[in-house]
C-alpha positions in Angstrom: -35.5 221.5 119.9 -38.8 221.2 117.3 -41.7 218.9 118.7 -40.5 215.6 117.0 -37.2 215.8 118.8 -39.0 216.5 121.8 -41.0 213.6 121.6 -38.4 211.4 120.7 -36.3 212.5 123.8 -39.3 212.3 126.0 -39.9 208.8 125.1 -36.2 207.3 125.8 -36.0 209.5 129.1 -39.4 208.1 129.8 -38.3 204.7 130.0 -35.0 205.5 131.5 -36.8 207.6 134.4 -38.9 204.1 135.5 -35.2 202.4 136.9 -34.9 205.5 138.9 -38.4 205.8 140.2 -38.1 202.2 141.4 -34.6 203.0 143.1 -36.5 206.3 145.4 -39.8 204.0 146.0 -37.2 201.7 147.7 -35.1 204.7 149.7 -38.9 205.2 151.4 -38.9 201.8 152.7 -35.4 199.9 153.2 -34.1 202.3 155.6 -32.1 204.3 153.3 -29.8 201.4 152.6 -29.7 202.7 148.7 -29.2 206.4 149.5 -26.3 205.7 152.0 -25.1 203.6 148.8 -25.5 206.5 146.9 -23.8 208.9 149.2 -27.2 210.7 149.5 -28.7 212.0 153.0 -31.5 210.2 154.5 -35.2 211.2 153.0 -37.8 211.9 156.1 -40.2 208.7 156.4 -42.8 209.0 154.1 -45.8 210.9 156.3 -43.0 213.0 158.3 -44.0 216.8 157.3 -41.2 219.4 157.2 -41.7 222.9 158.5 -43.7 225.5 155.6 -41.3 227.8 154.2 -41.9 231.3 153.3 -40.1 232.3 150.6 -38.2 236.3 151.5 -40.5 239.3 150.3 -38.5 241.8 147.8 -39.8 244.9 145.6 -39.1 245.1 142.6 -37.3 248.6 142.0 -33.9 247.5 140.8 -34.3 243.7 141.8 -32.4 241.2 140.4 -33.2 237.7 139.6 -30.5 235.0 139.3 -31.7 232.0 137.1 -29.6 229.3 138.4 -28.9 225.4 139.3 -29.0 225.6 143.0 -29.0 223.0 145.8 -31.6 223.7 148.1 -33.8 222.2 151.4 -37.2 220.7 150.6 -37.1 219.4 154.0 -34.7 219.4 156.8 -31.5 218.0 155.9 -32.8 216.9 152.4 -30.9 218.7 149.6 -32.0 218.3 146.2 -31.0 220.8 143.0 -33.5 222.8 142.1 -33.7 225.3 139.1 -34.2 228.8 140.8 -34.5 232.5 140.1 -33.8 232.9 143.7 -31.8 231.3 146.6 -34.5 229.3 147.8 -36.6 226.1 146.2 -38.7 228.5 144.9 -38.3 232.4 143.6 -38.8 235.1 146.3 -42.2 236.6 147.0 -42.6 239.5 144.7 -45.0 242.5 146.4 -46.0 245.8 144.2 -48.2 248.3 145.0 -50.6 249.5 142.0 -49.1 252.6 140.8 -45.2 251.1 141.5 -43.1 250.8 138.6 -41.6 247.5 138.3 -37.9 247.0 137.1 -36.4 243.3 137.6 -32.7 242.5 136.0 -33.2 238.7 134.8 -29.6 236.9 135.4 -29.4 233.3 132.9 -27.1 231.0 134.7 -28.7 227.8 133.4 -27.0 225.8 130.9 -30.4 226.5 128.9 -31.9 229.7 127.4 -34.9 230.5 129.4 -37.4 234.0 130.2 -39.9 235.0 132.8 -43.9 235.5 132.6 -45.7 237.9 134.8 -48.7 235.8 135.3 -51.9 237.2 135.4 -49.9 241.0 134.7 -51.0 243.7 131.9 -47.5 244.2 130.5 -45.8 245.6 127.5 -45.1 242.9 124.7 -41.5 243.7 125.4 -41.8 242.4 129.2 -44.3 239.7 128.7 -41.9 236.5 128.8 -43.1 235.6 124.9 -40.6 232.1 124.5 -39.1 234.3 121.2 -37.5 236.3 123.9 -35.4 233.4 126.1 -32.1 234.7 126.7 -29.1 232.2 126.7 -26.7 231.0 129.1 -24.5 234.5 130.6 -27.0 236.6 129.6 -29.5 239.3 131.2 -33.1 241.0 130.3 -34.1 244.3 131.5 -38.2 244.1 132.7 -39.4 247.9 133.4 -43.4 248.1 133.6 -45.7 250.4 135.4 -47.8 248.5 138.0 -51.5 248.8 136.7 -53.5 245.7 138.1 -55.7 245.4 141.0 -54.2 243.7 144.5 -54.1 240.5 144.5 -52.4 237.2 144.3 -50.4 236.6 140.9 -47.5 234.7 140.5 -44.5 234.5 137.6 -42.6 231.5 136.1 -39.8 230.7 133.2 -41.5 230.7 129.9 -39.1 229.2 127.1 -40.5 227.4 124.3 -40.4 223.3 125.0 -39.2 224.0 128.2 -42.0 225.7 130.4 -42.6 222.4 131.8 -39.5 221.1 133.5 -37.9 224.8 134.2 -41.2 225.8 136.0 -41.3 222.1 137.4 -37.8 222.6 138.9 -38.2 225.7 140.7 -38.3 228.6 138.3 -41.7 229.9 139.8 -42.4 232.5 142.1 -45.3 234.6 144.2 -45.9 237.4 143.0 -48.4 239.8 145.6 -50.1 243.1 144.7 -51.6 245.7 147.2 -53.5 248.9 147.0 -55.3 251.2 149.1 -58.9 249.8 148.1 -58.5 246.3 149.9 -56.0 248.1 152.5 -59.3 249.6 154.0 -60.7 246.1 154.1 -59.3 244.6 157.3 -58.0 241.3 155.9 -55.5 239.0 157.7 -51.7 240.4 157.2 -48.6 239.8 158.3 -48.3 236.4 159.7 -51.9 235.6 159.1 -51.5 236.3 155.2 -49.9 233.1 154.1 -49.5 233.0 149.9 -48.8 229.2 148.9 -46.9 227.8 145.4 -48.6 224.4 145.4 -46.7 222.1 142.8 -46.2 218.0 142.6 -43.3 216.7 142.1 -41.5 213.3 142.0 -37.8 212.7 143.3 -35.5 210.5 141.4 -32.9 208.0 143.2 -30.3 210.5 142.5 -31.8 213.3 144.5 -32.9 215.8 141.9 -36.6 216.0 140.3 -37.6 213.6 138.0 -39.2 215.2 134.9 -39.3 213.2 131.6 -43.0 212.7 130.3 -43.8 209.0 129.5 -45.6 208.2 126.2 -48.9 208.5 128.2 -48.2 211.4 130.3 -47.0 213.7 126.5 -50.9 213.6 126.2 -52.6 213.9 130.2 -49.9 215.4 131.5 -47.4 215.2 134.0 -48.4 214.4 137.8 -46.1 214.1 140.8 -45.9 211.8 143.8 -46.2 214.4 146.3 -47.6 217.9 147.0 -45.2 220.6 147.6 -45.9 224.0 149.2 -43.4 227.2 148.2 -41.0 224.2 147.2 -41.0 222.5 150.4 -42.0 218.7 150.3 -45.3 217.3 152.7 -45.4 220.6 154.4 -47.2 221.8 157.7 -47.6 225.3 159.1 -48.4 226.0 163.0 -50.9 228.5 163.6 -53.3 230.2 165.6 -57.0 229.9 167.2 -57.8 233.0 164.5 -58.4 233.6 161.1 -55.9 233.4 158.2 -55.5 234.6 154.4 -54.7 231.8 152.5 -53.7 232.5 148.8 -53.3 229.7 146.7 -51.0 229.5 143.5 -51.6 226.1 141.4 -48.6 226.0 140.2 -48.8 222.6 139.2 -47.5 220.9 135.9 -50.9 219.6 135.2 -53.0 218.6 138.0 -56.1 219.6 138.6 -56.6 220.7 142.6 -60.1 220.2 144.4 -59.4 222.0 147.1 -61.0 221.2 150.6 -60.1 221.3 154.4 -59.2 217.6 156.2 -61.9 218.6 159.1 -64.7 219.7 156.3 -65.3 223.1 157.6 -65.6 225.8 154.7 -63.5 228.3 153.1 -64.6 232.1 152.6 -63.3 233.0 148.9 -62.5 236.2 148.4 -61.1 236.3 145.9 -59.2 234.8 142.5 -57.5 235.4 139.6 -58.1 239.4 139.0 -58.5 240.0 142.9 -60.9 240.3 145.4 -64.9 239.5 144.3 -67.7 241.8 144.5 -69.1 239.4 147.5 -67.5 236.9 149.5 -69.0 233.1 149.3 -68.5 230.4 151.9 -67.8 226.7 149.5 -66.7 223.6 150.9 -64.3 222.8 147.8 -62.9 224.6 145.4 -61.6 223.3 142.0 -58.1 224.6 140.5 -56.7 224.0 137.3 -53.1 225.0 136.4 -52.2 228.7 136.7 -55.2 229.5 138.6 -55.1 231.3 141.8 -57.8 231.7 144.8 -58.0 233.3 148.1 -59.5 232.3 150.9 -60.2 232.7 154.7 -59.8 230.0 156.9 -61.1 230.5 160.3 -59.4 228.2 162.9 -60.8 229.9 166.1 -63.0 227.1 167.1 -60.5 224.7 166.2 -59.2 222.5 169.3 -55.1 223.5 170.2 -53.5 220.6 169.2 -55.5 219.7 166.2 -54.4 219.4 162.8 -56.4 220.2 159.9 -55.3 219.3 156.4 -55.5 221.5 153.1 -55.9 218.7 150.7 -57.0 218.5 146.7 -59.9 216.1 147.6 -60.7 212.9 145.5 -62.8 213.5 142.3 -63.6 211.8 138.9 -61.3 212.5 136.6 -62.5 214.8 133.5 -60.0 213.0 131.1 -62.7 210.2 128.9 -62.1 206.8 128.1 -59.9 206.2 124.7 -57.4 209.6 125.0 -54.8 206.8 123.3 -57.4 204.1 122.1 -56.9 202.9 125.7 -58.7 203.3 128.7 -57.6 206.4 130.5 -59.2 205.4 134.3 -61.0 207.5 136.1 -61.4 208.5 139.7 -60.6 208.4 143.2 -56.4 208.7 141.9 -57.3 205.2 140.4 -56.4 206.6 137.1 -54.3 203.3 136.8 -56.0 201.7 134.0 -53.9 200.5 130.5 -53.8 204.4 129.5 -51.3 204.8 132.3 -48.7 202.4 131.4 -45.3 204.1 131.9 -47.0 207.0 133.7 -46.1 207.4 137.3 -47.1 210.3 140.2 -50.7 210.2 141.7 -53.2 210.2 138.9 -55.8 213.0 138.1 -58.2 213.3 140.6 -56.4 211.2 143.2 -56.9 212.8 147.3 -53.6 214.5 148.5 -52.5 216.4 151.2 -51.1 219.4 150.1 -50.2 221.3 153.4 -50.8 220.4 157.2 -52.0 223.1 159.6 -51.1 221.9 163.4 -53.6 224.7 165.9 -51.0 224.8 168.8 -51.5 228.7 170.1 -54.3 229.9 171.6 -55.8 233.5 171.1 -58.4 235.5 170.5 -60.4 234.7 167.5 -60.5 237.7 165.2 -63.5 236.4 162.6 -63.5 238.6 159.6 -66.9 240.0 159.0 -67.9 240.4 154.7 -67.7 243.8 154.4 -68.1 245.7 150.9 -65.4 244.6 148.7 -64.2 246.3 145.6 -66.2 246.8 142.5 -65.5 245.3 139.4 -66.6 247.0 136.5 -69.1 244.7 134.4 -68.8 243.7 131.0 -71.7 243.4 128.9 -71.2 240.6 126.2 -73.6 242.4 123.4 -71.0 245.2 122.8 -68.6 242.4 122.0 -67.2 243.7 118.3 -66.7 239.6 117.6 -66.4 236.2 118.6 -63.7 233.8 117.6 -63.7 230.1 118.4 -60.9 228.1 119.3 -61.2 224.3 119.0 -58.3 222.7 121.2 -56.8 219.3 120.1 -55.4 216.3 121.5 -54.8 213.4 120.0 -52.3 211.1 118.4 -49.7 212.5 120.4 -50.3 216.1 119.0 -51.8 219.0 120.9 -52.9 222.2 118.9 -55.4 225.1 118.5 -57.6 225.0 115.5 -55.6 222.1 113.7 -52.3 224.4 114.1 -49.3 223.8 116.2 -47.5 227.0 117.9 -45.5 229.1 115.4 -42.8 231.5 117.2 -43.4 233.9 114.4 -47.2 233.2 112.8 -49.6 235.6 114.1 -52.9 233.4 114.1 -55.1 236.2 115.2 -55.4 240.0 115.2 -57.7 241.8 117.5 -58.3 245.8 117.1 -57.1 247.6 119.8 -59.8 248.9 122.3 -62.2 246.3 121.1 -64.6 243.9 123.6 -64.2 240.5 121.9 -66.0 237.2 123.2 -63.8 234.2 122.8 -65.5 230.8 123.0 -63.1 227.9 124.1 -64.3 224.4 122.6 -62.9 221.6 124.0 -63.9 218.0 121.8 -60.6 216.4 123.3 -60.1 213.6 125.8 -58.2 215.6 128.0 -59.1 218.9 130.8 -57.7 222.6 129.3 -57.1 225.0 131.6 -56.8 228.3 129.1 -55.1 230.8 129.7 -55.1 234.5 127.8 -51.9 236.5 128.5 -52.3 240.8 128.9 -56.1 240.5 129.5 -58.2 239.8 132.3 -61.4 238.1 131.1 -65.2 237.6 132.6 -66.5 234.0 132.5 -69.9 234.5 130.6 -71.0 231.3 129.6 -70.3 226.8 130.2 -72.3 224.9 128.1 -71.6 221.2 128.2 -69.9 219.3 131.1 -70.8 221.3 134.5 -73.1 223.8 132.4 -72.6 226.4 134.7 -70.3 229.0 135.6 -68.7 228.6 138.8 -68.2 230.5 142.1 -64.8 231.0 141.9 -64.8 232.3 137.9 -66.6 235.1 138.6 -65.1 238.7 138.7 -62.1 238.8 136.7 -60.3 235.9 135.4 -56.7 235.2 133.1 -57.3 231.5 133.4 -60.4 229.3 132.8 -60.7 225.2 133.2 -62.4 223.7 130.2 -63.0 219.9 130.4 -64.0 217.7 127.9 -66.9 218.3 126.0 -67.4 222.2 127.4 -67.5 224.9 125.4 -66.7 228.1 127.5 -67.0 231.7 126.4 -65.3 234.8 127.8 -65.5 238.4 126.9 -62.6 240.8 127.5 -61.7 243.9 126.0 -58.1 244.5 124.3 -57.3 248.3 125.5 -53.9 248.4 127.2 -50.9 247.8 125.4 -50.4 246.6 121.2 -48.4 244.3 120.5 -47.8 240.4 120.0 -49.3 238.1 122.9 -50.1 234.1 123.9 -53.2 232.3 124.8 -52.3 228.7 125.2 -53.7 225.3 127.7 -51.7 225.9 130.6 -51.5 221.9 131.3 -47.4 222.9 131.0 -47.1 219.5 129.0 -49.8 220.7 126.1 -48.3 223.6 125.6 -45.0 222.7 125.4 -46.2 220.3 122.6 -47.6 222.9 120.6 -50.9 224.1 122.2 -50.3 227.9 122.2 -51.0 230.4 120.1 -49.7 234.0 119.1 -52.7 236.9 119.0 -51.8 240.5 118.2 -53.0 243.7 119.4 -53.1 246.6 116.4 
């Protein structure tokens, strides 16, 4: 499918989608009169929560991953079909070591070609997930790759050109968890008090499966649900205990943009992000996400009250997007967002407060508070030995998305970097619309934000794969290109821009 057909299906199934959006607002308030009609279960009332899932741990020494159309639980007694590489909502957890070696069987049982990306992974070109290397319907893909990254929370989803958005939107998305002996000797929360979290939004159509079919207006923001889900369960809560838990977050989201903050407005200790845990822990109030980005905190719920609940929420914010994305006004703020630029759009705007997962305090024990030790170092990158700097303009407008006035080519290489060079890439964003960029098989340092917030931020220090670039910020990051050759992405990871051409193929010679 090339980017006009795209569109052009977009559009109609845009228009088509608003009948069955109206048919599931009225299943949330006549009863379930239209569902029973439909021969569909009851939905949960509206603020009901459903019990947090965790999805089953499994290595990955001679794993196999079945990409199929599954029906699945996103609540109790609330079966929906769901795209999945496992037998859950979601894939299972992945969990390496550093040092393992990694082989994974990929099964295709869609009725769609489709590949996997190990997010945030230094990887062979071979076992990257490049779109050129979807495999159809009834066939399989061999991953084998030695584990070489630092522990940490990464994560992997489907990768297929044009369709990235819906098949990660539908449940082909997983954790994926690294461990070594350096943050072994640290003393952080595990077992039950490590808790990794997918977060994505979704919207269900009348007919029980997820509604996914970009509007005109949503081609260009993005796509945003009507409700948060956690590991692929819908409006979920987790009990726990008067201590302190790990809390790794995915945002796995199509394109939303997560300000992350607690209900009760007591602080997080972050730990760590994208590349693993940070030279020095810092206690922040909120925390801003944008897709593909990962944090991971400490939440300390020993002087919390036994039956209290405390919310994990994406707190209300401006919107970055500026007025006139469309020659109409976009809206902006507070999930108002509602303004002519969103005709046809539906979901929670950007920047609108939701609840993303409810923790109820109903055991009491004794508090263990993590004290900030020494965390791992992280080898500093100094900027001036850079070799050279590139600059990427990113585009959007007129219904077009691109990098440098050029839409993705499967086969044009638009940049060559020398191996074992430091390069410093400068992200300029001119555009209407947030970017959160992301470079795979390196792991990048933040160095520089001019424009917009003209800063860098806590949780972009250390070492990063994916960087948030709003409108008018230009953001530089230095990393050096020293562990495999071979042909590689960066693209916006806003799954709708990218799937309309925002990507880009660099190689490593």
């Amino acid at each position: 499918m090339d980017r006009r057909q795209f569109l052009a299906h977009s559009s109609v199934a845009g228009l088509a989608t608003l009948a069955s959006r109206t048919a599931f607002a009225a299943t949330l308030t006549d009863g379930g009169r239209l569902r029973r009609a439909l021969g569909l279960p009851d939905l949960p009332p509206p603020f009901e929560r459903a019990p947090l899932r965790m999805p089953p741990s499994v290595t990955a020494d001679g794993l196999t991953l079945r990409a199929a159309a599954r029906r699945v639980e996103i609540a109790p007694g609330v079966p929906v079909e769901a795209w999945s590489p496992g037998d859950g909502p979601v894939g299972p957890t992945i969990r390496l070591r550093t040092g393992d070696t990694a082989r994974i069987t990929l099964e295709n049982a869609l009725n769609e070609p489709t590949i996997l990306h190990w997010h945030g992974l230094r990887v062979p070109e071979i076992a990257d997930g490049h779109p050129r290397l979807a495999i159809p319907t009834g066939a399989t893909y061999q991953y084998e790759f030695p584990v070489i990254d630092r522990a940490g929370t990464y994560w992997y989803h489907a990768h297929p050109h044009h369709r990235t958005g819906v098949q990660a939107y539908r449940g082909m998305a997983g954790l994926l968890v690294i461990g070594d002996a350096a943050e072994d000797a640290l003393g952080l929360p595990n077992g039950e008090h490590d808790l990794p979290l997918l977060i994505q939004d979704r919207r269900l159509a009348a007919d029980g499966t997820f509604a996914y079919e970009p509007a005109m207006h949503e081609q260009m923001e993005g796509f945003f649900g009507d409700a948060a889900f956690a590991n692929g369960i819908r409006l979920p809560s987790k009990s726990v205990e008067t201590t302190t838990y790990r809390v790794r977050v995915v945002n796995g989201t199509t394109s939303r943009i997560l300000r992350l903050a607690l209900s009760n407005g007591q602080p997080f200790t972050l730990i760590g992000n994208d590349g693993g845990l940070l030279p020095t822990p810092e206690t922040l109030t909120q925390i801003d996400m944008g897709t593909g980005e990962r944090v991971d905190v400490l939440i300390d719920f020993g002087k919390v009250a036994v039956g209290s609940r405390v919310m994990l929420m994406s707190a209300a914010f401006e919107s970055p997007a500026r007025m006139g994305g469309m020659g109409m006004g976009m809206g902006r703020g507070m999930g108002g967002g509602m303004g002519m630029g969103r005709m046809g759009a539906g979901g929670m705007a950007q920047g609108a407060a939701m609840d993303l997962v409810e923790f109820t305090v109903d055991r009491a024990v004794k508090p263990v508070a993590w004290k900030p030790r020494t965390l791992p170092r992280i080898a500093t990158l100094d900027p001036r030995t850079a070799k050279r700097t590139r600059t990427f303009q990113f585009n959007s407008a007129m219904m077009q998305h691109n990098i440098n006035g050029r839409e993705f080519d499967m086969e044009r290489i638009d940049e060559t970097v020398r191996f074992g060079d430091t390069e410093v890439w400068t992200f300029v964003n001119d555009s209407p619309f947030p970017h959160p960029v992301h470079m795979h098989e390196v792991q990048f340092h933040v160095i520089e934000r001019l424009g917009g917030r003209a800063r860098i931020m806590p949780w972009e220090r250390g070492l990063k794969d994916v960087v948030l670039v709003n409108p008018g910020e230009r953001v530089s990051v230095a990393a050096t290109f020293d562990t495999y050759r071979g042909r590689f992405l960066m693209h916006c990871h806003n799954m709708v821009h990218e799937d309309m051409g925002m990507m880009m193929n660099y190689a490593i010679v």
